[in-house]
Structure formats: structure tokens, C-alpha cells
N, C-alpha and C positions, 0 to 999 in steps of 0.2 A: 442179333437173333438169340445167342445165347444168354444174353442177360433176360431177353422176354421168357424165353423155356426156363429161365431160375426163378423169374417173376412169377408164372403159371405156377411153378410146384408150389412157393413158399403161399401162395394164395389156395390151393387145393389142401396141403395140410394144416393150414390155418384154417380152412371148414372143416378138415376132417376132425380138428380137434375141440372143436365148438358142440359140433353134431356129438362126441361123445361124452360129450358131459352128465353127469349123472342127473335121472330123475327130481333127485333133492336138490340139485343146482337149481336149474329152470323149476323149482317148486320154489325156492326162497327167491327168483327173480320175480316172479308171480306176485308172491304173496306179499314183499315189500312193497311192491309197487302200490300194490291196491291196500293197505294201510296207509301210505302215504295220501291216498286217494279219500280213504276213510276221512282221515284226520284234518285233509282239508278245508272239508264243513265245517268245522269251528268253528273256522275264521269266516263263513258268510252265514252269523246267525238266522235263524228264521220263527216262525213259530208254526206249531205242530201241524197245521193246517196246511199251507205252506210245504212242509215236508211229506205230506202225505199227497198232494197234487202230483209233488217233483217224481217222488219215487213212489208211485202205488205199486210195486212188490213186496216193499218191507210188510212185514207183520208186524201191527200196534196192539200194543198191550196196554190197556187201563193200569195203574197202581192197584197192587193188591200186597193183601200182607204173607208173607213167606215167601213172595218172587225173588227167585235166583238171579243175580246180576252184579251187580259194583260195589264195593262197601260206599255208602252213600250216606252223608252228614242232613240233607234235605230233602225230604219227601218229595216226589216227584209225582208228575202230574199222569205221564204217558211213556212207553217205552217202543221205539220202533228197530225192529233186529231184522241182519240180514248175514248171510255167511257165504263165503266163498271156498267152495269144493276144490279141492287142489291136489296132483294129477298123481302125489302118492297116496292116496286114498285117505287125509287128512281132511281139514278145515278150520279155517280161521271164523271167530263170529263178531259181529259189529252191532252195539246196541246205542242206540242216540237217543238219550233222556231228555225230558221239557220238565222244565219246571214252572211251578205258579209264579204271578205275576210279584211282588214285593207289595207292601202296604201304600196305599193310596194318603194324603192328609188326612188326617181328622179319622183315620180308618174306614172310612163311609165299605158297605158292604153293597153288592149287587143284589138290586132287587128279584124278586122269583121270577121275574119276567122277562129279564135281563138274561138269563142264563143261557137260552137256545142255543147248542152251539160257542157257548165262549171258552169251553176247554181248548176248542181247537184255534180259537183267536186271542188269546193270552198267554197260552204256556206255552215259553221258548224254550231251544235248543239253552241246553248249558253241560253238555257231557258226551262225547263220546267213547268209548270202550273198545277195545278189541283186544280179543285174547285166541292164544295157541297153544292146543296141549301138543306134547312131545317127552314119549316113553322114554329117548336118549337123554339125560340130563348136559353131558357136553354140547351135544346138537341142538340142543334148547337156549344154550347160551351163545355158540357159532349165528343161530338165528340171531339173538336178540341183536348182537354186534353188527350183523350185516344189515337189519334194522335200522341201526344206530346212524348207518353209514347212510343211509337212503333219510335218512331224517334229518340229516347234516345237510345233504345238496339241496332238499327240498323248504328246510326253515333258517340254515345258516347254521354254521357251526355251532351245537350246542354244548352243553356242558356232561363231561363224561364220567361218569363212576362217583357221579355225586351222591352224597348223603340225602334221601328221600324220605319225607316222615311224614307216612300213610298207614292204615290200614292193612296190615301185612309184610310191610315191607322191611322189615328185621331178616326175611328169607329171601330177600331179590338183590340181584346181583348183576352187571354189566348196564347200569342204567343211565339215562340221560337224560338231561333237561334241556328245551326251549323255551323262551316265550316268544310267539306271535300276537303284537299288538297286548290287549287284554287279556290274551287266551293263553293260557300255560298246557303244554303237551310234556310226557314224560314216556319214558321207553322201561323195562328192563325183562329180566328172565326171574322169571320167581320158582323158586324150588322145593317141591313137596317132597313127601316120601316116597311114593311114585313113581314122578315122573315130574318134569318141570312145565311150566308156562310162559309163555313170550308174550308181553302186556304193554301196549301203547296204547295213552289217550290224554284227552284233551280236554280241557273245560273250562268256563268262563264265571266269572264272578256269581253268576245269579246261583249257581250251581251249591253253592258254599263251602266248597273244597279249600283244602289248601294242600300244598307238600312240602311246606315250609314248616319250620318248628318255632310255630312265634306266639306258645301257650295260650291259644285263642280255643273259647268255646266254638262249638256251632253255633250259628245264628240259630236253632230250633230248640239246642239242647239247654234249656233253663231250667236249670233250679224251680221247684214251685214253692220253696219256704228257705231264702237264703239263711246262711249259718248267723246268727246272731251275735252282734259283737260290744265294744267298748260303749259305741254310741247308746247302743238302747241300754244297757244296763246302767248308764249316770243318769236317761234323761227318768227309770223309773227308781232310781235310789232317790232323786228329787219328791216322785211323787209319794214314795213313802215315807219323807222327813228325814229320813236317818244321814248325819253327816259324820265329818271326825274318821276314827281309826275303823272303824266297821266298813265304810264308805268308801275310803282308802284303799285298806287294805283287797276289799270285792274288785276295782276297778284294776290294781295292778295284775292280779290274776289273770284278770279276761283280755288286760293290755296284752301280757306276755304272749295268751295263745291266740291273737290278734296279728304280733308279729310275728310268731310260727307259722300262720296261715298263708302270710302274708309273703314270706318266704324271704322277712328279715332277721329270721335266726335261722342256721341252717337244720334243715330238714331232719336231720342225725343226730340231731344234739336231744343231750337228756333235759328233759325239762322238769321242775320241780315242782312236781307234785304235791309237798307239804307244802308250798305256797298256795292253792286253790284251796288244800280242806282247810289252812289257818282262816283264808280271806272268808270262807263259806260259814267256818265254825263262828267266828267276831260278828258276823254279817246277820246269820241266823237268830243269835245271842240277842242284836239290837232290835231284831225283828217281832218278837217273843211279848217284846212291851208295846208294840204298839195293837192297835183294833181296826176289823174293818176294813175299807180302803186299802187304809194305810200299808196293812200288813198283811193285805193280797198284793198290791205293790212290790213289796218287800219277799214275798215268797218267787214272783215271777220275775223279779231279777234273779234270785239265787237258782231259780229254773233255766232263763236264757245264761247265765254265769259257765252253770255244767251242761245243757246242752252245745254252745257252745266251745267248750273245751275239752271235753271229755275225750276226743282223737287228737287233738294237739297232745296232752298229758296220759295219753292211754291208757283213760280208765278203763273203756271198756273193752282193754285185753285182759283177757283172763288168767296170761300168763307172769301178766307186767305186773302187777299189783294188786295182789288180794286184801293189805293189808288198809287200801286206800277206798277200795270201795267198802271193808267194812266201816272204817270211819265217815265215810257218807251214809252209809246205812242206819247208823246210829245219830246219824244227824237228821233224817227224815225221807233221804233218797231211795227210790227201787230201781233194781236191778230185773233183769230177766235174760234167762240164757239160751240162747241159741247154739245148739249143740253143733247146727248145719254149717255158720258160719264163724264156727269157732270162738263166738266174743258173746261179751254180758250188756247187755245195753240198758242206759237212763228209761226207767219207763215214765219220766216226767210227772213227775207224782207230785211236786211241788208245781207244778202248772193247773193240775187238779184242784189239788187242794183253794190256788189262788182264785181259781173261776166260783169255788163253794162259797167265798168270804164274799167275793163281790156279784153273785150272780147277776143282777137284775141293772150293774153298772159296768162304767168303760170299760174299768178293768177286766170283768167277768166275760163283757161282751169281745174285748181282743184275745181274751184264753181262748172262749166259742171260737172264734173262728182260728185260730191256732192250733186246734182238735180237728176243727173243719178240715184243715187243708192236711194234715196228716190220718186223714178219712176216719177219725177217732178211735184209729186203733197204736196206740202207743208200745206195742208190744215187740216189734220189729221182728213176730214170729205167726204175723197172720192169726192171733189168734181168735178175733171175730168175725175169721171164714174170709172167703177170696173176694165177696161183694159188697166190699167196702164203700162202692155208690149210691146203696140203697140207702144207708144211714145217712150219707151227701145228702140225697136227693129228699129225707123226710123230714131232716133236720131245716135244709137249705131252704125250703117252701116254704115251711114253718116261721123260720127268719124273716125274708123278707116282706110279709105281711105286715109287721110293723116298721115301726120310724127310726130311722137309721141316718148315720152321718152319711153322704152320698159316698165317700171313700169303702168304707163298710160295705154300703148296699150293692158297690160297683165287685168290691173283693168276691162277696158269696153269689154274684149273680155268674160270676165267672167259674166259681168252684161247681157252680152247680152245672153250666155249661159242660165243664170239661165229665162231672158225674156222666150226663148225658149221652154225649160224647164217647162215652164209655162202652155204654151198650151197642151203638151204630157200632165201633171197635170190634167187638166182642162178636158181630153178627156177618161180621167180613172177615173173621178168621183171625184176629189180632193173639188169640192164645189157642192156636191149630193146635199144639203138643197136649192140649187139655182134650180136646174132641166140644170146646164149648160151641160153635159156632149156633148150630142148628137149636140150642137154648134159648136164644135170643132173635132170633129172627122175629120172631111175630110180636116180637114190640121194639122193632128197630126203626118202623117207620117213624113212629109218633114219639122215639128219643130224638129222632135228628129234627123234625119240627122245635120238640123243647130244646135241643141244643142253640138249633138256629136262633130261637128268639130269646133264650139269656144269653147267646155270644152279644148279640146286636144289644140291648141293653147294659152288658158289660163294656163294651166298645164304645159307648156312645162318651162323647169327652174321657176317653178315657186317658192318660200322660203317655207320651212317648215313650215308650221303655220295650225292652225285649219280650215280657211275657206279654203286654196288647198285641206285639207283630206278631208273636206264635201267636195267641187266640184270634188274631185276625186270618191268619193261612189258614189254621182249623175250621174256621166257620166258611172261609171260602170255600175248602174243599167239600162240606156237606152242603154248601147251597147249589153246587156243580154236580152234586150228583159222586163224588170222588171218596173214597173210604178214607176215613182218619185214620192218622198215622199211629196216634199213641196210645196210653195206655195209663192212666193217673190213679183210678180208685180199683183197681182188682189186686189182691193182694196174693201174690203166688210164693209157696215157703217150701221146696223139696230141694 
């Protein structure tokens, strides 16, 4: 009997001290649980359709431009959020992104008739998010940890206080990694000035995240005029004739900021400058004798030469070498200064110059569209105004009226797309901090028409490569009805 009456008390103070646990106890038993809950879903993708049968409470959001939410490498299609109220007068919130489908062969695009409805039968889950403010920055990290520990039983011991390279994440701290299957989830406590946040999510390939440091672009983020190197400057030193020490000397130049780029000299090293003005001075000198062609050739090598190198060799720091850009300057090169961002930039004057010599030929015709795709303002200071697509868009019509090697016709039919493109952009709020929106509205229908049908024309045989799968997502998202993402010919300088 007295061992039962010791049993009964150690059982009544064992409630009793359950029962007194604080609010923020039974909040962080709560609130773990149902992250864990959250994060679940990752691992049984669906698509957005799908998710809005399962859970018709959530609120879905369309993609629009300035929504608050995850720092995001891929445009997303649809956002569905839901939050849990928790019993100290906080809340956690839960957002599950879809994104579009990936490119098809041959890019084929869905016809206008096709669309009913296919936002919500294509775009899958590849994101969830969940975030926690908390004014205590210790108790912010106490969470993330007990977090940590609920995400260990639920995915298997994960990896703790790992190095994460994200968006942010230089200020988070107690983090953790899993992978489930394809799906990689990550925990930690991020800390403002503030107050901190408690951050786990999840996401799967389609997504195009990573939190690995494995120097990869976005699949979305490309270049639209990669930096010009070794290869193009020999195959047009060919087409201007000139060989020997002029020829030589150009190529080792463009070699060296080649493998600076390349990141086979280190980053930190001085690079020699009087190497590029010798290579450009020799180069120009041979150029001088020839006519024509030739010596439009020969000007847009030594244009792709310093546009290519001029951030390898730092010309255009203003602090690094005054004396190197005047020796360009006296060679034929302009400069122009950008007060805002501190630096003097090539305004490609010798790429001018090369399209005047050969206007009405190859040559003049790949300057044209090397103006094109830099919206023909070389000025890197905005200075032919922020609507740089109109010039796209008169120029670009103008173009392909006549006869064109199909590569050509396929380049500006896409620049003119993305012109396009521009406006639908611009008509969705794509530069809010401007107040442009309502500018363009009343000719946003009949851009995404023109956009849609030079995407489709750009895409038709177009090569596999990163920028058809962006203008393939681009055109998807206007034939769906869905605002584009980007942002190509407006030029903004404050």
C-alpha cells in the first residue's frame, strides 16, 4: 500500500508539473509539430489544382511583381498561404509555391486553346516556406533548436549548424539540413535588428533553389549578351586579315582576362594593364591600313577586346587607372561617367564606328544587333530615357522585313519578344517604385499578343540552350494568362 500512495503522489506531481508549464512551452510544442506538418508536403508533390481541392482554406495568390514571400531564383506560377495562430498571441505563416512546367522538346508552346485551366494542371509544388517572428532574439534561436530537434525525429537525423548559402543567410544561425528523397529542407533562426525569425522549408528541384555553394547560375538568370572572349576576337582578327605581332599580341590580352574570368588567375591579383593598351595600340596601328570589311572587322575585335576586359583590368575604375583610360582614349575609345555608380564605362565607340564601315554587311549587321540587345543605349547611364523598347521594338520590325541568315532572324525575333514583353511587365507593376504601371496598361493587351507571337517564332527550331528555356517560360507565362517576370529594355539610373 505504501509503495501505491508514493506511486499516486510521484504521478500527481508529475501532472502537476506538466500542467505548469509555461504558455511559450506548449506554443513551441504546437508550433513544431505543425511545421513539421507543413514541411511534409514536399515530399508528396502535387500540382496546384491538386492542392487547392486538398486544402480549400488556403488563400492562392497569382504571381505578381512586389509580392512579399521567399527570396526566389524562379518565377513562380501560384502562391497558396496559410498561418497558424498560437496561444501567446503570435503566428507562424506557411506559403507553398508552384512553379511552371520545364520546357517540352523542341519547345513546342501551348496553343490559345489549350490554356483553360492549365495553370492549375502544370504548375507543381516545389517550395514550402514557413516563417516565425519573435521580438526575443535568444527565444528565437531556443525555437529554431527545438525545431531542429522535431525535424531530426521526423526526417532522420540531420545536419546541424551547417554552412547554408542562401539568400540571407550570412545572419542565420542554429541551422539544419536534411534531404528527403529529392527534396532538401533546411531549418534555422535568422536575425534582424529587431527581432529574429525561425525559418524552415523545403523544396524540390523544379523549384531552382539550391543551399549549396556550387557557383551555379539560376536556371532563369542569363546573361542576354554573354561577356565576349578569346574565341570571337581570333575568329574576327581572321576576318580582318591582320596576322603576326598585332594579332598576337590582341589574343594574349583577351587570353589573360579570359583566365581571370575564368577564375585561373586569382581574383586579387594585379593584372597588367599595359598588356591590353600595347595589344589594342599594335592591333589598331594594323587596322588603320586596311578598308572596308576588313577594318570594321578589325575595329570590333578591338571593341569585343575592351568590352571584354575592361572589369578583368579595371579600367573602368575610376580610381584604378586614369592614366590607362586615357591611353584608350587617345586610341579611339569613349568613356562615360557614372557618378551613381562610381565607375567610367566603354561606351563602345568602336562597335559604332564598325557597324558605319560595314553597314549594309555581316559585319554591320552583328554590330545591329549587338546595339539591339544592349537596347542601343551604350551609355550605362540611361541616357536615351528608361524606354529602351521602343527603339527594340522600331528598329526590331524594321529588321525583319528583310532577308536574314535564320540565326539572325531567330536573335531579333526574340529581342523583340522580350521588347514586348516588356510592356505586359511594366503594366503588372514590374517598376511599382516608378508609379509606371497605369502607363501602360492600355497597350498591354496587344504587347502580349506581339510578344506571344515573336516568342513562338523565336522558339520555333530554336538550339537548346538556357536563353530558349527562359523565353520558353516567358511565353508560357503570357499564353496562361500569368505576368512576366522580367525586365530587359527599361532602363532605370537613380
Amino acid at each position: 500500500m505504501r509503495y501505491w500512495i508514493i506511486a499516486v503522489i510521484i504521478a500527481v506531481l508529475g501532472c502537476t508539473r506538466q500542467d505548469s508549464q509555461s504558455p511559450e512551452s506548449r506554443t513551441g510544442d504546437l508550433y513544431e509539430q505543425w511545421v513539421v506538418e507543413q514541411l511534409d508536403f514536399i515530399a508528396k508533390p502535387s500540382t496546384l489544382g491538386e492542392w487547392k481541392k486538398e486544402r480549400p482554406g488556403d488563400e492562392v495568390v497569382l504571381y505578381r511583381h512586389g509580392d512579399a514571400g521567399a527570396p526566389l531564383d524562379r518565377p513562380w506560377c501560384a502562391r497558396a498561404e496559410a498561418a497558424l495562430q498560437l496561444p501567446d498571441g503570435t503566428k507562424a505563416d506557411r506559403y507553398a509555391f508552384f512553379y511552371p512546367p520545364d520546357p517540352p522538346a523542341g519547345f513546342a508552346l501551348p496553343r490559345d486553346s489549350d490554356t483553360a485551366g492549365l495553370v492549375d494542371r502544370a504548375c507543381t509544388l516545389g517550395l514550402i516556406w514557413t516563417e516565425r517572428s519573435e521580438k526575443d532574439k535568444p527565444r528565437g534561436e531556443q525555437l529554431a533548436v527545438a525545431l531542429r530537434s522535431a525535424l531530426d525525429q521526423r526526417f532522420g537525423k540531420g545536419q546541424a549548424n551547417t554552412k547554408l548559402h542562401f539568400f540571407g543567410a550570412a545572419s542565420w544561425s542554429e541551422t539544419g539540413r536534411w534531404q528527403a528523397g529529392v527534396a532538401t529542407i533546411a531549418s534555422a533562426a535568422a536575425r534582424g535588428y529587431d527581432k529574429s525569425q525561425v525559418l524552415a522549408f523545403g523544396f524540390l528541384p523544379v523549384s531552382g533553389l539550391s543551399i549549396d555553394d556550387l557557383g551555379r547560375e539560376s536556371r532563369e538568370n542569363i546573361e542576354e549578351s554573354p561577356d565576349p572572349g578569346a574565341a570571337d576576337v581570333r575568329s574576327l582578327t581572321d576576318e580582318a586579315g591582320i596576322s603576326g605581332a598585332p594579332r598576337e599580341a590582341l589574343l594574349a590580352a583577351v587570353s589573360r582576362a579570359d583566365d581571370w574570368r575564368a577564375g585561373r588567375i586569382k581574383s586579387d591579383a594585379k593584372l597588367p594593364t599595359g598588356q591590353l593598351v600595347a595589344g589594342l595600340k599594335q592591333w589598331l596601328a594594323a587596322a588603320e591600313k586596311k578598308e572596308g570589311r576588313k577594318k570594321a572587322a578589325a575595329l570590333l575585335a578591338a571593341d569585343l577586346a575592351l568590352e571584354g576586359s575592361q572589369y578583368a583590368y579595371h579600367v573602368a575604375d575610376p580610381d584604378e587607372s586614369a592614366a590607362v583610360r586615357k591611353e584608350l582614349i587617345a586610341l579611339g575609345a569613349d568613356f562615360n561617367d557614372s557618378p551613381l555608380g562610381g565607375v567610367t564605362s566603354y561606351t563602345r565607340s568602336w562597335l559604332k564606328a564598325a557597324q558605319a564601315l560595314d553597314r549594309d554587311g555581316p559585319i554591320g549587321d552583328r554590330c545591329f544587333r549587338m546595339l539591339m540587345a544592349k537596347g542601343f543605349d551604350t551609355s550605362g547611364t540611361c541616357s536615351g530615357g528608361n524606354e529602351q523598347f521602343r527603339e527594340v521594338i522600331e528598329e526590331g520590325e524594321r529588321y525583319i522585313t528583310g532577308k536574314h541568315a535564320p540565326e539572325a532572324a531567330r536573335e531579333v525575333e526574340l529581342m523583340l519578344a522580350d521588347a514586348y514583353r516588356d510592356i505586359v511587365s511594366l503594366a503588372a507593376g514590374a517598376a511599382e517604385d516608378y508609379g509606371e504601371a497605369s502607363k501602360y496598361s492600355g497597350e498591354a493587351d496587344q504587347a502580349r499578343q506581339k510578344a506571344i507571337m515573336h516568342f513562338r517564332k523565336a522558339l520555333s527550331g530554336a538550339p537548346v540552350n538556357p536563353a530558349s528555356r527562359k523565353a520558353w517560360g516567358d511565353a508560357w507565362r503570357l499564353i496562361n494568362g500569368l505576368p512576366p517576370a522580367y525586365l530587359r529594355y527599361y532602363c532605370i539610373y537613380d
